[in-house]
N, C-alpha and C positions, 0 to 999 in steps of 0.2 A: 450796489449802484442804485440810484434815486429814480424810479419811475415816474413819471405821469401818467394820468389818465381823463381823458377829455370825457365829455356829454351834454348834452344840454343841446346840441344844435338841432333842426327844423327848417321846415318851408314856412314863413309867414308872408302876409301881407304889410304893402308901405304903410309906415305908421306899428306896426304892429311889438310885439316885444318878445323876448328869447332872455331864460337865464344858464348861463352855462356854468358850467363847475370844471374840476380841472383837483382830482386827489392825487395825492402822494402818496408811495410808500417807500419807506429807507428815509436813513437820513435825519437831518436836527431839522426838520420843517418851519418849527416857530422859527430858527434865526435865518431862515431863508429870505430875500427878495424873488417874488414869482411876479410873472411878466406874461400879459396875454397879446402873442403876436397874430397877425392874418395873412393867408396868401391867396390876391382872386387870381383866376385864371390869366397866364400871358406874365402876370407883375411879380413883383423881389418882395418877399415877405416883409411885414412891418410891424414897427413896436406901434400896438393899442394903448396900453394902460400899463402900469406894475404897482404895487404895493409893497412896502420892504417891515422889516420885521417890526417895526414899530409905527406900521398902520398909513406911513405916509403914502399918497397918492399921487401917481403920475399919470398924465392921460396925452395922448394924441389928439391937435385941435380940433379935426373933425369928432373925436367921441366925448369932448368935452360939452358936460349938459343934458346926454342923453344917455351916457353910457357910466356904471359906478362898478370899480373893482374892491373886493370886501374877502376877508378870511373868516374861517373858521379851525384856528390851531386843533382843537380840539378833535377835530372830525380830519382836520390836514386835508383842508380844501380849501379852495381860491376859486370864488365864483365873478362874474361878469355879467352883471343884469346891465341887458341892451334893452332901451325902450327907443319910441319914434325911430325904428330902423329904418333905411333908407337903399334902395339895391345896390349903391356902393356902398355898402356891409357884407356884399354876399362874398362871401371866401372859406374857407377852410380857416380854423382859429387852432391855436396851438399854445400849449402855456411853453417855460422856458424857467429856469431859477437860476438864485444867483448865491454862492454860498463864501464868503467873505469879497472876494476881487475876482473870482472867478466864476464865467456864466458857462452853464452846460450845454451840450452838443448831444444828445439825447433827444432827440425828439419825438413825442409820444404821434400815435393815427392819427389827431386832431376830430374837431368835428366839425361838419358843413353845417352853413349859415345859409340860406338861400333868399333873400327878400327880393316879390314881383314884386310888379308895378299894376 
């Protein structure tokens, strides 16, 4: 079965920047779509960004501009360099994958994101 593993999260300041990673192990990784969701306290987790096996890019309108998702097949990681954070960033981030039509239900600890003001 296909693990994740998150890292990368932190306490910063507004304005400030965080790159998260998000490895894999198991599984055909390069033909993967992975997908970086968030959950703040109280709200329904949501799609950030994903990138699908041939680099294409989706983003959520608020992380469009400041936020870039990027692989590295190689190392079977999926990072998320957040810059100009904002404290509606702060959440729990979690990746998620997609392996032909079907998205996993595995969800790895995530990591906290915490942007003051």
């Amino acid at each position: 079965q296909v693990q994740f593993v998150e890292s990368g999260g932190g306490s910063v300041q507004t304005g400030g920047s965080l790159r998260l990673s998000c490895v894999a192990s198991g599984g055909h990784f390069s033909l993967f779509t992975v997908a970086w969701y968030r959950q703040a306290p109280g709200k329904e987790r949501e799609l950030v960004a994903s990138i699908n096996s041939g680099s294409k890019r989706n983003y959520v309108d608020s992380a469009k501009g400041r936020f870039t998702i990027s692989r590295d097949n190689a190392k079977r990681t999926v990072y998320l360099q957040m810059n100009s954070l904002k404290p509606e960033d702060t959440a729990v981030y979690y990746c998620r994958y997609q392996y032909g039509s079907v998205w996993s239900n595995n969800w790895g600890q995530g990591t906290q994101v915490t942007v003051s003001s």
